[in-house]
C-alpha positions in Angstrom: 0.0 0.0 0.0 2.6 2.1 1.0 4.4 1.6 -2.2 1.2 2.5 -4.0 0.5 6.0 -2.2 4.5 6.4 -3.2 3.5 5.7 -6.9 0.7 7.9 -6.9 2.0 10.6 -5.3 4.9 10.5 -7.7 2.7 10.3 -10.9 0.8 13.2 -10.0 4.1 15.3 -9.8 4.7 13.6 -13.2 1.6 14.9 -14.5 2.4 18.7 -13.0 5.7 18.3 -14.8 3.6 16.9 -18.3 1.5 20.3 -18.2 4.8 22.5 -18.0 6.9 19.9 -20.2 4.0 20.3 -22.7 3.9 23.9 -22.9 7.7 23.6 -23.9 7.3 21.2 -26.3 9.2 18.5 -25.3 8.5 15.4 -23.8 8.7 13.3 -20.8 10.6 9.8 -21.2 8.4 7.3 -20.0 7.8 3.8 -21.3 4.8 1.4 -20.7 7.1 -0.5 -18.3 6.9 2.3 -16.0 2.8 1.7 -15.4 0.9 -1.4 -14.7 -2.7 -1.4 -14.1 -2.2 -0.9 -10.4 -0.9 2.5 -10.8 -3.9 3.2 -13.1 -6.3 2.4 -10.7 -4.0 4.5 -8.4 -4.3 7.3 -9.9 -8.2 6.9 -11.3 -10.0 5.2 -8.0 -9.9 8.4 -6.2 -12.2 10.1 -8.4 -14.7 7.3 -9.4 -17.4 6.2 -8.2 -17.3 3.1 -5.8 -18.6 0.9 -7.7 -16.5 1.9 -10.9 -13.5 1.8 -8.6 -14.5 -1.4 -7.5 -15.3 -3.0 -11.0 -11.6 -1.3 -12.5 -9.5 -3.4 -9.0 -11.5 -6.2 -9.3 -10.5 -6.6 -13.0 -7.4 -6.3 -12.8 -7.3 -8.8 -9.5 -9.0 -11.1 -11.3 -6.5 -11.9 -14.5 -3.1 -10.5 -16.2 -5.1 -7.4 -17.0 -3.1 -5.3 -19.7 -2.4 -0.9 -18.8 -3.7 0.3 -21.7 -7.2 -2.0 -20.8 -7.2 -0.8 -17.5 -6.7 2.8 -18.6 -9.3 2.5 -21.3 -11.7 1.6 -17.9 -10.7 4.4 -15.6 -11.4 7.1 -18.7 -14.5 8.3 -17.7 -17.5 8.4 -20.2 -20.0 11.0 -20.7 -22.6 9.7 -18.1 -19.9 8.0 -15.4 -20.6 11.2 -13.4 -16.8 11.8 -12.9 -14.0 13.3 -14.4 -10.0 13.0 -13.8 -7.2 15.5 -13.5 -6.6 16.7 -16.7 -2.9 15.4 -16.1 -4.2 12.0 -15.3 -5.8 12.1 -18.0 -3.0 12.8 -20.5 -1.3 9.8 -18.9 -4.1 7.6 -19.5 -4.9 8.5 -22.8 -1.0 8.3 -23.5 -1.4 4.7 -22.4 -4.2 4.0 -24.1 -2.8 5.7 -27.6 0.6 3.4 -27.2 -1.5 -0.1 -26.8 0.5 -0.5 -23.7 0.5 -4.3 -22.6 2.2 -5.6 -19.7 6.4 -5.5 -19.8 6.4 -3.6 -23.2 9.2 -0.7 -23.2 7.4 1.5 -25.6 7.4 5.4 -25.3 4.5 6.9 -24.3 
């Protein structure tokens, strides 16, 4: 858990960096090796719904479930009655965009 809050806490100062390293037009060097979909429901769960939270952990607890997958679930829809940090939501759609699957070293 611990190592979770870490994470999190870490990947929202990412996503303060990606808004300033955006505006300079240059860009951040992450891979998909750098996200599972633990740290996507890390950094989605807070803002959804319980039972969309609950749904996104108990998907990924339940098989191998790929980051980009798992990203593509925490992205809210227009009647999920939530929305993420603009900055989380870069880093999803990033994922998502890249097709990341689990151990690939792809750039975002």
């Amino acid at each position: 858990m611990l190592r979770h809050t870490l994470i999190l806490l870490t990947l929202l100062s990412i996503t303060d960096m990606a808004s300033a390293v955006h505006r300079s037009d240059t860009s951040l060097k992450l891979t998909c090796t750098d996200f599972d979909w633990g740290d996507v429901a890390d950094m989605a769960t807070p803002f959804m719904p319980e039972d969309l939270a609950t749904a996104l952990v108990m998907q990924g607890e339940s098989s191998n479930y790929d980051v980009s997958s798992a990203a593509r679930q925490a992205i809210p829809g227009p009647n999920d009655g939530y929305t993420l940090p603009s900055g989380i939501q870069k880093i999803l759609q990033d994922i998502i965009d890249t097709e990341c699957m689990n151990n690939s070293h792809q750039h975002l």
